[in-house]
MOPAC internal coordinates of N, CA, C and O (Angstrom, degrees):
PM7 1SCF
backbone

  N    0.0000 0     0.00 0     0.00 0    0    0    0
  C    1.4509 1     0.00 0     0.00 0    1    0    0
  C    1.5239 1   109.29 1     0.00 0    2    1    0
  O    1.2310 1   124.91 1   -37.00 1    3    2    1
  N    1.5880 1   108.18 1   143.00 1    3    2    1
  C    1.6629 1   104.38 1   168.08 1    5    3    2
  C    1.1656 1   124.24 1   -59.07 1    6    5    3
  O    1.2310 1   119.46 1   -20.86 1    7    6    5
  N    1.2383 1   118.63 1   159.14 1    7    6    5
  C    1.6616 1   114.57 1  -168.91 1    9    7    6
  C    1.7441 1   107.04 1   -68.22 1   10    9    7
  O    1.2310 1   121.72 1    -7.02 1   11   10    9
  N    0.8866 1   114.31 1   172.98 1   11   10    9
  C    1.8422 1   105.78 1  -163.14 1   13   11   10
  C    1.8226 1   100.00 1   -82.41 1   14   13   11
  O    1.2310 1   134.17 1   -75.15 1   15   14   13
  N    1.5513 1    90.20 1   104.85 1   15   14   13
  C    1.5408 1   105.01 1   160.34 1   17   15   14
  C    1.3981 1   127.16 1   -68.97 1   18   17   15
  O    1.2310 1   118.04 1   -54.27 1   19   18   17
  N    1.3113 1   121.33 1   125.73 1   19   18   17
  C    1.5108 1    94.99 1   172.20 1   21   19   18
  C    1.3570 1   115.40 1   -76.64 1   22   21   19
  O    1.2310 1   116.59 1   -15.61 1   23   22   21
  N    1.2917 1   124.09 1   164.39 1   23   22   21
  C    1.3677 1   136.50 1  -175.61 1   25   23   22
  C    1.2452 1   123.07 1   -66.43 1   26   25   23
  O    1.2310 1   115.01 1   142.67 1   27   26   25
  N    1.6427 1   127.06 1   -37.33 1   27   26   25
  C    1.6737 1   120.71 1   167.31 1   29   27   26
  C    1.9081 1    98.41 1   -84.80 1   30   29   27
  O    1.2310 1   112.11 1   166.90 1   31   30   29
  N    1.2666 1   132.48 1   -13.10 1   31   30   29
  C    1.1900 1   106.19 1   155.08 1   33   31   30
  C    1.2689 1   136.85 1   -68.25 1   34   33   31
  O    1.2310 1   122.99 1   167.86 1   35   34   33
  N    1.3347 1   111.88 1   -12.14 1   35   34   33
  C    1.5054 1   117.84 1   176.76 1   37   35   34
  C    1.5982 1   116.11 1   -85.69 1   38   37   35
  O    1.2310 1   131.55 1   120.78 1   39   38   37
  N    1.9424 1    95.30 1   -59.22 1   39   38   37
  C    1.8240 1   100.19 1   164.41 1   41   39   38
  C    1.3233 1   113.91 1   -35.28 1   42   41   39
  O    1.2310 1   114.29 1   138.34 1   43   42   41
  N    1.6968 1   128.42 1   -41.66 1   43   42   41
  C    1.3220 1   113.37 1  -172.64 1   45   43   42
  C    1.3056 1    93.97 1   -84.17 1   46   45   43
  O    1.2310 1   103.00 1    97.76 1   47   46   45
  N    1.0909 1   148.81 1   -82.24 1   47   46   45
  C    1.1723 1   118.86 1  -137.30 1   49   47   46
  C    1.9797 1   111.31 1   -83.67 1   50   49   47
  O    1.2310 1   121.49 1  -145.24 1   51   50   49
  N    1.4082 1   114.76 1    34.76 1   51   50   49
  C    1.2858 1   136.64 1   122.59 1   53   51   50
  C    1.3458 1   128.86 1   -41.04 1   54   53   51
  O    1.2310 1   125.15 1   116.47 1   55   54   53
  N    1.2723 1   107.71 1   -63.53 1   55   54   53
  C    1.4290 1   120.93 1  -164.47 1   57   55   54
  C    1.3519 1    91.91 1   -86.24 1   58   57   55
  O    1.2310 1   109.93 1   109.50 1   59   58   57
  N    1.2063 1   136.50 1   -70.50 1   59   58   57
  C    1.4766 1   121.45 1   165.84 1   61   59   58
  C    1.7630 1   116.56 1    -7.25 1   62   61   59
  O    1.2310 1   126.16 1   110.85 1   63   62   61
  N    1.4236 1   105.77 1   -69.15 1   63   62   61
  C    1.4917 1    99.81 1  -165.87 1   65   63   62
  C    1.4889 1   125.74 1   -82.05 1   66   65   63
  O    1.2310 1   133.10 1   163.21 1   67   66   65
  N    1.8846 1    92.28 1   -16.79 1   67   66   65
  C    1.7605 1    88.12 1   155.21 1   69   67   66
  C    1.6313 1   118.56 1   -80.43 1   70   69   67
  O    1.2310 1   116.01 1  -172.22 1   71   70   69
  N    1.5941 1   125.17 1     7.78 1   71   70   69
  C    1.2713 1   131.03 1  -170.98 1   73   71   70
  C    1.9573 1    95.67 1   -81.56 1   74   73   71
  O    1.2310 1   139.33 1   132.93 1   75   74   73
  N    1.4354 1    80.13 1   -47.07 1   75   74   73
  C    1.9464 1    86.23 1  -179.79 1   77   75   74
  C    1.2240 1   109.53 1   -92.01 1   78   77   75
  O    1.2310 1   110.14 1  -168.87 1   79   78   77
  N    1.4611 1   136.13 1    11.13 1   79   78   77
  C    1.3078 1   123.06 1  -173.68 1   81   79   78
  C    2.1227 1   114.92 1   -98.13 1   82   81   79
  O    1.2310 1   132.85 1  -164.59 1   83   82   81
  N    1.4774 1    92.78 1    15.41 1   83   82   81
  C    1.5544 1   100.56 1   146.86 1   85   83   82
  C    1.4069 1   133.15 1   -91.55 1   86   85   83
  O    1.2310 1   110.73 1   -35.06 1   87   86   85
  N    1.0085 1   135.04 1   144.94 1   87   86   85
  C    1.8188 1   129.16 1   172.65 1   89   87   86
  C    1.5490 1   110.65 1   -58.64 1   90   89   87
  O    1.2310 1   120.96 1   139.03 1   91   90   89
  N    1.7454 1   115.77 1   -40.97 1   91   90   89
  C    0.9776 1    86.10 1  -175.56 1   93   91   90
  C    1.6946 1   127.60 1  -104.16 1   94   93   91
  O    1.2310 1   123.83 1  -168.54 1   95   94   93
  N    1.2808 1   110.26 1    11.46 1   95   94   93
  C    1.6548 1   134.95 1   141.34 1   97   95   94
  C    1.6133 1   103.59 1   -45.95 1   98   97   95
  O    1.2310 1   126.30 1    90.95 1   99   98   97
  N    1.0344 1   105.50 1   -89.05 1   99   98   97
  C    2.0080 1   109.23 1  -166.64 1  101   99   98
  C    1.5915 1   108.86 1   -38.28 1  102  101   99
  O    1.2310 1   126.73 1   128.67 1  103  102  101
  N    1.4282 1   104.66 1   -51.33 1  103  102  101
  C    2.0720 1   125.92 1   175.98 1  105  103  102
  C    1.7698 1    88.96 1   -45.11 1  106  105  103
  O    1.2310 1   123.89 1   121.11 1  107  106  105
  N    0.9436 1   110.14 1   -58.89 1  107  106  105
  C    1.7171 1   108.21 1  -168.21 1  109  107  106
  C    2.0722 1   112.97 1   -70.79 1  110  109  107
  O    1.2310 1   129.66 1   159.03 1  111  110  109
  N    1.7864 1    98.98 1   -20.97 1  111  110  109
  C    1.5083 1    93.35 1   179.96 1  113  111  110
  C    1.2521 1   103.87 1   -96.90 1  114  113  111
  O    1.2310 1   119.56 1   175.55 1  115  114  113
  N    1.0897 1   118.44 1    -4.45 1  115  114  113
  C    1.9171 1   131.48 1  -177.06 1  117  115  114
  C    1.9542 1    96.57 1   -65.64 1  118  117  115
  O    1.2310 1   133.28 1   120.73 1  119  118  117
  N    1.9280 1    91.94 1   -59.27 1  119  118  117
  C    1.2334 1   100.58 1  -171.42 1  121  119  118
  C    1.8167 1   129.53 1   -55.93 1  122  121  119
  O    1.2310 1   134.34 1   148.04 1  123  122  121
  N    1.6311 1    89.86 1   -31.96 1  123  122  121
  C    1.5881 1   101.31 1   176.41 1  125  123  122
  C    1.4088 1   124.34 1   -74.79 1  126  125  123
  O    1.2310 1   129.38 1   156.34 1  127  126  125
  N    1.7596 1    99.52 1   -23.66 1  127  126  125
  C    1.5174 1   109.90 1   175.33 1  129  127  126
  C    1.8416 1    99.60 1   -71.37 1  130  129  127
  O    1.2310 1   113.85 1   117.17 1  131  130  129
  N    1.4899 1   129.25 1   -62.83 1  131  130  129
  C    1.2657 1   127.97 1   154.68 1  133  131  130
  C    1.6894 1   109.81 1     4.66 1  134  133  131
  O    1.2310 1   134.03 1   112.20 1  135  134  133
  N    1.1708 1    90.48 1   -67.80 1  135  134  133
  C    2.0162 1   101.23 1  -160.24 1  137  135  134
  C    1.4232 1   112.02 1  -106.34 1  138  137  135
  O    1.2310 1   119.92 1  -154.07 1  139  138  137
  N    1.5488 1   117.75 1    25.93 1  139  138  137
  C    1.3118 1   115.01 1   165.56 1  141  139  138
  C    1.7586 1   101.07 1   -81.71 1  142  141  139
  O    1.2310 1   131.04 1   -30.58 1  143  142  141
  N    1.7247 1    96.30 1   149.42 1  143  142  141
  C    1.4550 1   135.61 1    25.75 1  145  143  142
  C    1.7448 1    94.67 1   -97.93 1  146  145  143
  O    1.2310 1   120.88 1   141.41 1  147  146  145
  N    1.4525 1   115.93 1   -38.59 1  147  146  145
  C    1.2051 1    97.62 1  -148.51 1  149  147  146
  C    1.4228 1   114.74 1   -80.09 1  150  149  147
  O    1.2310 1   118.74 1  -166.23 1  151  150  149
  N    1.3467 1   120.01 1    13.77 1  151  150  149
  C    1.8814 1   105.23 1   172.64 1  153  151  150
  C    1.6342 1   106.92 1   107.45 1  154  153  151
  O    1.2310 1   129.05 1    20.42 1  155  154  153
  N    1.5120 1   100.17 1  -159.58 1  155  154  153
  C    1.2742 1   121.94 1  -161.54 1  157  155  154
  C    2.0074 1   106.59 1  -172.63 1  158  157  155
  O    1.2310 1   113.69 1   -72.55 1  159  158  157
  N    0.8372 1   129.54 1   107.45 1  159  158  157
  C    1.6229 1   121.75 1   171.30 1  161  159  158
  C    1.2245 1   107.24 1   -70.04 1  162  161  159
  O    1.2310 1   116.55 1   -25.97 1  163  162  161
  N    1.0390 1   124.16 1   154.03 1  163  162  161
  C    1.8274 1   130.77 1   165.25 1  165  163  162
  C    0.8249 1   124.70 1   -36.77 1  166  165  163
  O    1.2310 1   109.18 1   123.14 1  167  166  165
  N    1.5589 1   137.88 1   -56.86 1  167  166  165
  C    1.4417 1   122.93 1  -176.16 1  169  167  166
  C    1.3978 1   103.53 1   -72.37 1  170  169  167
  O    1.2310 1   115.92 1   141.61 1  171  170  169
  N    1.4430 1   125.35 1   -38.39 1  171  170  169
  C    1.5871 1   112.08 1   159.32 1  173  171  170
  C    1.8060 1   132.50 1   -19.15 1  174  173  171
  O    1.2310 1   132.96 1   128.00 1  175  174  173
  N    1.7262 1    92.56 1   -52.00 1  175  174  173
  C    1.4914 1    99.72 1  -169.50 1  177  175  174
  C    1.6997 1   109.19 1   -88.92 1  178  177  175
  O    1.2310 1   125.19 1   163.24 1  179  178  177
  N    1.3510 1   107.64 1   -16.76 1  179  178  177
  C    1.1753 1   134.16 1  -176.68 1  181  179  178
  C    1.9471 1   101.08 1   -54.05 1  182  181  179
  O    1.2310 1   130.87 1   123.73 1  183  182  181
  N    1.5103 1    96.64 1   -56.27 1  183  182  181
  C    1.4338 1   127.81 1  -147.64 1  185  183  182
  C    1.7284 1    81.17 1   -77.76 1  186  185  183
  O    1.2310 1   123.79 1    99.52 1  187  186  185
  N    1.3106 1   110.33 1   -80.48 1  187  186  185
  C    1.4266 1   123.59 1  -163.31 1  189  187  186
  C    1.7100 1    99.70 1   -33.93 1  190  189  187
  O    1.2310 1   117.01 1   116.09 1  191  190  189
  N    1.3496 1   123.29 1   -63.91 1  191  190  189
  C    1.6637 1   141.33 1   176.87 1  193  191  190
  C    1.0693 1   113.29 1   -51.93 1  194  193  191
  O    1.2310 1   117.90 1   129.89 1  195  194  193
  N    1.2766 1   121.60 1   -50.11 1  195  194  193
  C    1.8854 1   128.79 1  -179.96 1  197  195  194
  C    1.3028 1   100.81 1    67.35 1  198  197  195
  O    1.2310 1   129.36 1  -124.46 1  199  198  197
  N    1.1465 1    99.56 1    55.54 1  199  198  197
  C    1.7428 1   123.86 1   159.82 1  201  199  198
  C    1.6396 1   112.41 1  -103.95 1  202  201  199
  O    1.2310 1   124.25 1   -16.87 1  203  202  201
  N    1.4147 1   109.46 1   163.13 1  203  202  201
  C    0.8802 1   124.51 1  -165.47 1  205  203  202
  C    1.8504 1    83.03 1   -99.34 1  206  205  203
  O    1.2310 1   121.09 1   -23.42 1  207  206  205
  N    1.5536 1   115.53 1   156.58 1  207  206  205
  C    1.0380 1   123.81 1   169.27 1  209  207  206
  C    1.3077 1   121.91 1   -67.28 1  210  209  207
  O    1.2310 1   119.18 1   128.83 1  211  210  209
  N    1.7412 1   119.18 1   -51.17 1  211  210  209
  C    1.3644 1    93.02 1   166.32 1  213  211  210
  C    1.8109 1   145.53 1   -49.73 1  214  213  211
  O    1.2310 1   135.95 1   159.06 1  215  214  213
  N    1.5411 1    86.74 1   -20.94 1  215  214  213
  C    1.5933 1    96.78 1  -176.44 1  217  215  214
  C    0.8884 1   120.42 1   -75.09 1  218  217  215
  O    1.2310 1   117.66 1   146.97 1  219  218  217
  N    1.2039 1   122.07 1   -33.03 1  219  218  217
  C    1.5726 1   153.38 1   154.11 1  221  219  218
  C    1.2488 1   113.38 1   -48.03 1  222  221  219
  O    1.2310 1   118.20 1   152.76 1  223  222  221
  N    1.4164 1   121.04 1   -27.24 1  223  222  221
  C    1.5068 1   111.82 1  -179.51 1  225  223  222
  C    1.4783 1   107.76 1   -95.82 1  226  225  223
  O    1.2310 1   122.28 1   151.61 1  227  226  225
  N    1.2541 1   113.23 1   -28.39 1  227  226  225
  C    1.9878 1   131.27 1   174.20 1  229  227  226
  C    1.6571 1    81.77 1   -64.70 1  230  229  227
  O    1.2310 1   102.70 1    90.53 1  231  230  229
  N    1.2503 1   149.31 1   -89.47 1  231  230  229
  C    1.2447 1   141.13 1  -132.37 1  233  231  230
  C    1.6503 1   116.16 1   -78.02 1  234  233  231
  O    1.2310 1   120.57 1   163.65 1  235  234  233
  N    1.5798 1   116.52 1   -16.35 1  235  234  233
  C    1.0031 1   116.52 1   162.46 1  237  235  234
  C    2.0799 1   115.90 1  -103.17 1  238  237  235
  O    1.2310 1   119.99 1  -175.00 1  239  238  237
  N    0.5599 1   117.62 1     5.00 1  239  238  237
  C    1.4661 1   122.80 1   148.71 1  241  239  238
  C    1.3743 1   125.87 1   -78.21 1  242  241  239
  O    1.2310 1   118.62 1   143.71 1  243  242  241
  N    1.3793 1   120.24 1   -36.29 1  243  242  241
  C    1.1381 1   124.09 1   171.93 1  245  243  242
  C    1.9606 1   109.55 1   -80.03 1  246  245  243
  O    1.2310 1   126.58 1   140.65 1  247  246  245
  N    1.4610 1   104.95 1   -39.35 1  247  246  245
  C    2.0456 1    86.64 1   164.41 1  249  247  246
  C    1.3356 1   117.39 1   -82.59 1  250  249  247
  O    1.2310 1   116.95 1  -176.79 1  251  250  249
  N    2.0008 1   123.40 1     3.21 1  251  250  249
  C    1.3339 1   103.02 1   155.02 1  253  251  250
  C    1.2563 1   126.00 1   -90.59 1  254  253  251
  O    1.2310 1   124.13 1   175.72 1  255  254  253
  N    1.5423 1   109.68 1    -4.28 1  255  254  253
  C    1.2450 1    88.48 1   175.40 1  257  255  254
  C    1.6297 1   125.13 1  -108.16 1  258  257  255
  O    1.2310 1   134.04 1  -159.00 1  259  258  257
  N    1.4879 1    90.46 1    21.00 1  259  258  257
  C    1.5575 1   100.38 1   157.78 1  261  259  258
  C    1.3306 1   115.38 1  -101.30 1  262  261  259
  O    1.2310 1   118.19 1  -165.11 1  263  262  261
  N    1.4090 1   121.05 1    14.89 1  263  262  261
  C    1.3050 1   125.01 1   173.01 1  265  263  262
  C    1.9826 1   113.48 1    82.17 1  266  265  263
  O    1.2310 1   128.34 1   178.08 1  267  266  265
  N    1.6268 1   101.54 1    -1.92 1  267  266  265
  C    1.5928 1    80.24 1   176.75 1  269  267  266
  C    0.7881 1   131.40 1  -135.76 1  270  269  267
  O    1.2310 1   122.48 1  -104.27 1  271  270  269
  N    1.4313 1   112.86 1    75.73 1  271  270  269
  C    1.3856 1   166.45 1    87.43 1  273  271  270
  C    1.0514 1   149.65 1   -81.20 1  274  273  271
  O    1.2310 1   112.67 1   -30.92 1  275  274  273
  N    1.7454 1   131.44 1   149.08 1  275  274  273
  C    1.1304 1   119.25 1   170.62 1  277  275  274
  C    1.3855 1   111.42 1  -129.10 1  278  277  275
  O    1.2310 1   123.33 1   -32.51 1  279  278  277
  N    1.8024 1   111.23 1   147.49 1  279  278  277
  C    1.6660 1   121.44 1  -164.28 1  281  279  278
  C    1.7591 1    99.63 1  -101.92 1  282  281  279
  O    1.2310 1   119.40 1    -0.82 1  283  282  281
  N    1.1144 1   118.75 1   179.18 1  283  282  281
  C    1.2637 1   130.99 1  -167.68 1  285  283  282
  C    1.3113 1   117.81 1   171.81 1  286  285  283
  O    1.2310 1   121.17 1   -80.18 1  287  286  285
  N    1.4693 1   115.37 1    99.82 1  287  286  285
  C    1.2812 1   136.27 1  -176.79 1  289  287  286
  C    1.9353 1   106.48 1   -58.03 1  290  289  287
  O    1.2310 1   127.55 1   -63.21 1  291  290  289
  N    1.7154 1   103.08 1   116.79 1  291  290  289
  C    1.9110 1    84.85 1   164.37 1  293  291  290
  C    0.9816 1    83.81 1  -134.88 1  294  293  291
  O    1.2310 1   115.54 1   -63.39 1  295  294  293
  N    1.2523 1   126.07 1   116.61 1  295  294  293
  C    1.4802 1   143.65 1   140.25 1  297  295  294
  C    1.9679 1    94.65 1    91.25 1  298  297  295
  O    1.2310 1   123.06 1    71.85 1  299  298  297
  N    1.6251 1   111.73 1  -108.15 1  299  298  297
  C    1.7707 1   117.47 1  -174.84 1  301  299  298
  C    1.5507 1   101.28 1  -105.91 1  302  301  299
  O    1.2310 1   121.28 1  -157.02 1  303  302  301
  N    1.9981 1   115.16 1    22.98 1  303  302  301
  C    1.3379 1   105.22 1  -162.78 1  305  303  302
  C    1.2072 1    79.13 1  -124.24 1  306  305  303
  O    1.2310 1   120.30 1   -15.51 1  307  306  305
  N    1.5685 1   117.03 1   164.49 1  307  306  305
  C    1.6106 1   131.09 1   146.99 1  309  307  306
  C    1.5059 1   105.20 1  -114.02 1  310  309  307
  O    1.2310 1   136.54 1   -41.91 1  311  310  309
  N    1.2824 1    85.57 1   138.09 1  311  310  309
  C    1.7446 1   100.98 1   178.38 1  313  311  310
  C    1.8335 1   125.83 1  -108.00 1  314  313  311
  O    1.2310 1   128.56 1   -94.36 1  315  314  313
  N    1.1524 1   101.11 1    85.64 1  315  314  313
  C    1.9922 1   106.20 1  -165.15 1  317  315  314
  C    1.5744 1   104.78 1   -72.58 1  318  317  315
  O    1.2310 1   114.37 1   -47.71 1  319  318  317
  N    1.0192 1   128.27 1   132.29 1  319  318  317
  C    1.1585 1   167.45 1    94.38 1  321  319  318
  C    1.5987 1   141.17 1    -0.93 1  322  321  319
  O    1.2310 1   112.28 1   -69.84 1  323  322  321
  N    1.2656 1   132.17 1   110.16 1  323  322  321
  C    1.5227 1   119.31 1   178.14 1  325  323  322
  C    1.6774 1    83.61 1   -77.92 1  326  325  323
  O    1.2310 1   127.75 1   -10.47 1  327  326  325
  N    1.7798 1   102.69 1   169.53 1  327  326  325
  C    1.4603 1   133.46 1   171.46 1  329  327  326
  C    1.4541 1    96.78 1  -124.43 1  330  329  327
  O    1.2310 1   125.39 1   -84.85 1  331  330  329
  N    1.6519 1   107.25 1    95.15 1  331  330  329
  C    1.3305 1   100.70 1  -175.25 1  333  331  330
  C    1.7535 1    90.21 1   -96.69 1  334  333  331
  O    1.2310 1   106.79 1  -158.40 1  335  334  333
  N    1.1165 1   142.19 1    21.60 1  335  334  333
  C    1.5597 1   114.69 1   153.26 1  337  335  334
  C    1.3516 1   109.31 1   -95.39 1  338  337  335
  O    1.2310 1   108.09 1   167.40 1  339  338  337
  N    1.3628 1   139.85 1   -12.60 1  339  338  337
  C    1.1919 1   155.41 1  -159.94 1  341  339  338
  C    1.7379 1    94.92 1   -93.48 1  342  341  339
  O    1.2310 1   121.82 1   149.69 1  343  342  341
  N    1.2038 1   114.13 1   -30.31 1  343  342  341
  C    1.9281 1   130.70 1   164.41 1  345  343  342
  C    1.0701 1    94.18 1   -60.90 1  346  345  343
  O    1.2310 1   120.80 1   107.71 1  347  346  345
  N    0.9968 1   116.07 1   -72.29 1  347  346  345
  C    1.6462 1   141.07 1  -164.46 1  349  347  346
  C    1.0428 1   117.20 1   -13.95 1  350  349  347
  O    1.2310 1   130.54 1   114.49 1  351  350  349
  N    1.7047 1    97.28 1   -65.51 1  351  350  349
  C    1.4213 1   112.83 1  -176.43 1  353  351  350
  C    1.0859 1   111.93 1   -97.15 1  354  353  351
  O    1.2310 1   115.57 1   162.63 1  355  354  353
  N    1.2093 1   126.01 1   -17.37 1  355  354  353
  C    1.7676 1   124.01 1   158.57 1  357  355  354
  C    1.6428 1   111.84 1   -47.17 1  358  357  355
  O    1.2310 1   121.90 1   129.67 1  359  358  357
  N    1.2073 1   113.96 1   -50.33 1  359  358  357
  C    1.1993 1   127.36 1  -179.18 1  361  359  358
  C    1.7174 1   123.10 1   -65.43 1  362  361  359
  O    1.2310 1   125.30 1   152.76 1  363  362  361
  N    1.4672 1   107.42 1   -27.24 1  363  362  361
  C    1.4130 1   134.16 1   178.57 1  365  363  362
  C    1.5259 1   112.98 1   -69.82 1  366  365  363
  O    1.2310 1   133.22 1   132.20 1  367  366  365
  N    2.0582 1    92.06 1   -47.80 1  367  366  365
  C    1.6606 1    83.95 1  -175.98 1  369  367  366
  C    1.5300 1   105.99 1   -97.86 1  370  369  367
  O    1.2310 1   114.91 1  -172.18 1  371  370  369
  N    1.2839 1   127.25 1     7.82 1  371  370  369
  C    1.7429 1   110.47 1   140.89 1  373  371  370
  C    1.4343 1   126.83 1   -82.59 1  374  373  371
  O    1.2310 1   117.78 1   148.71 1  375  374  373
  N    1.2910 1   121.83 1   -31.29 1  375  374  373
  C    1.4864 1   115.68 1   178.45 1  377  375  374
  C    1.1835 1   103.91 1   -73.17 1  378  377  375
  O    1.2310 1   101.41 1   121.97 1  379  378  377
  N    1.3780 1   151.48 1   -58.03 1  379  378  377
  C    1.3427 1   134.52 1   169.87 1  381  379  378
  C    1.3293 1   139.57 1   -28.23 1  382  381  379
  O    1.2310 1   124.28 1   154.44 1  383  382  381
  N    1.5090 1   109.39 1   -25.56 1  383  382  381
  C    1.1900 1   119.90 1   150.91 1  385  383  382
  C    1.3418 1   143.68 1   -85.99 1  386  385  383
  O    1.2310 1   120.03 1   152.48 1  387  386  385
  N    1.6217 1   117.55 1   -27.52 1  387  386  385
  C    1.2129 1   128.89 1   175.46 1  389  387  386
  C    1.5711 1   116.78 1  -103.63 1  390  389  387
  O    1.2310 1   126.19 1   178.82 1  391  390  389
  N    1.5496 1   105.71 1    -1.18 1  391  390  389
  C    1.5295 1   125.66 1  -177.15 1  393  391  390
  C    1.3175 1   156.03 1   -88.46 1  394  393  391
  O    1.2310 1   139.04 1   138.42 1  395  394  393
  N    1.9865 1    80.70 1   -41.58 1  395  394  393
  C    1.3525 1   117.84 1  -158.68 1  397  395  394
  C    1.4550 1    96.32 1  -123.73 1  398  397  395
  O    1.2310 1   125.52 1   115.11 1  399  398  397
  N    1.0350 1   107.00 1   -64.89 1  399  398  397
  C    2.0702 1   129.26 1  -166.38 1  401  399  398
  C    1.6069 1    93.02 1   -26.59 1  402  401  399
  O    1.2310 1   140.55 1    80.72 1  403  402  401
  N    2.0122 1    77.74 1   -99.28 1  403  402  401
  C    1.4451 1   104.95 1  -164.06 1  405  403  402
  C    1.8705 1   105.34 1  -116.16 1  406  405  403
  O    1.2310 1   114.91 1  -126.95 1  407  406  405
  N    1.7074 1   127.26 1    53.05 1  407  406  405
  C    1.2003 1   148.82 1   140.53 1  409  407  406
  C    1.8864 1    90.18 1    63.92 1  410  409  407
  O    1.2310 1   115.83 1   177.29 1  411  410  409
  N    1.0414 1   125.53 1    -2.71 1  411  410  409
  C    1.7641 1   139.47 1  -171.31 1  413  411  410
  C    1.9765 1    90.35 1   -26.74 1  414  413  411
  O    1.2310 1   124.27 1   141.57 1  415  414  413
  N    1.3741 1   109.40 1   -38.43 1  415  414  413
  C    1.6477 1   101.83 1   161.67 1  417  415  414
  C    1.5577 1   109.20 1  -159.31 1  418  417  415
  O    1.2310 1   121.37 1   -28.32 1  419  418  417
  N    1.3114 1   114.99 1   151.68 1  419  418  417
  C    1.1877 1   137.72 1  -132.06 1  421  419  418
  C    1.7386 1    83.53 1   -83.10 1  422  421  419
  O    1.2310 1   117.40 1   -31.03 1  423  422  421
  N    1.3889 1   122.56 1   148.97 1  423  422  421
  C    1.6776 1   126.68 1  -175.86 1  425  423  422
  C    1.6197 1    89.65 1   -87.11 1  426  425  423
  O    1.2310 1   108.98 1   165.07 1  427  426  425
  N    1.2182 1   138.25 1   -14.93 1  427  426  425
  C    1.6924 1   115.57 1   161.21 1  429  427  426
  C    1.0858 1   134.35 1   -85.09 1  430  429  427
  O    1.2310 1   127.30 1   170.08 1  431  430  429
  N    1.5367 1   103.55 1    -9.92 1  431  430  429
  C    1.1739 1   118.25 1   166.87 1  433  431  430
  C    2.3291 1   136.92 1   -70.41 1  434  433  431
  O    1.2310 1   144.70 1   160.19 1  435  434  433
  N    1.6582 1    69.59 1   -19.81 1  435  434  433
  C    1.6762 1    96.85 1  -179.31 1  437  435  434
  C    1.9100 1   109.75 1   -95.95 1  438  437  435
  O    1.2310 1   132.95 1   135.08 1  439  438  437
  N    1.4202 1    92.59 1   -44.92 1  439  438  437
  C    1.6801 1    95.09 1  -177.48 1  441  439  438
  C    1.4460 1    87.57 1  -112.72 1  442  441  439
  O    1.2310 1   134.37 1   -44.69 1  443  442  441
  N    1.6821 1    89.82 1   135.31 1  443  442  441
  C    1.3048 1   120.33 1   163.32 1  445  443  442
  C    1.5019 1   127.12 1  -137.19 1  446  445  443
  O    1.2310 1   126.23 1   -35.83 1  447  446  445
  N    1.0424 1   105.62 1   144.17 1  447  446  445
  C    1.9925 1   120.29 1  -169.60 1  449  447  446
  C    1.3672 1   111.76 1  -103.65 1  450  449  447
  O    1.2310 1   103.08 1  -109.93 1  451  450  449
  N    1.0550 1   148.68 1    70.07 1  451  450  449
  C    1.8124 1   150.50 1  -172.59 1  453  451  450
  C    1.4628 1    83.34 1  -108.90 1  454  453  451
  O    1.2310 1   120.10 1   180.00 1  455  454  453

């Protein structure tokens, strides 16, 4: 058994991975990772995706309000953002388990330097 999780640590980072567990959610966190630190505005992500704006506005509301992302008003634009500590720890509470524990896969095998 995993070591004793608490229960809203798991629900959250639940909701997290059903936040990215659309294509065109992840396609859009792929893109923000691309253009970190400084972002991407909407018709940017709009353009790059060849989405329609409303859809675009449903799919990024739903990764802010899992926190991973961040918005930023300039002027009639919003400017999105990856939340790379909000990765972070997404990333933290799987490698700790498959990493650290019981080695289930090797930590060079996960991080890589090219």
């Amino acid at each position: 058994m995993p070591a004793k999780l608490k229960q809203e640590e798991v629900s959250l980072y639940a909701d997290t991975f059903a936040a990215l567990g659309s294509e065109p959610r992840l396609r859009i966190m792929r893109l923000l990772l691309w253009a970190h630190p400084g972002g991407l505005v909407v018709g940017e992500i709009a353009e790059e995706l060849d989405v329609t704006a409303s859809t675009l506005s449903h799919h990024l509301d739903k990764l802010r309000n899992e926190d991973l992302v961040h918005v930023q008003r300039e002027g009639t634009f919003l400017r999105y953002s990856a939340n790379t500590a909000a990765l972070e720890r997404l990333l933290g509470f799987l490698y700790a388990e498959c990493c650290t524990r019981n080695k289930a896969v090797e930590p060079r095998k996960v991080v890589c330097c090219e």
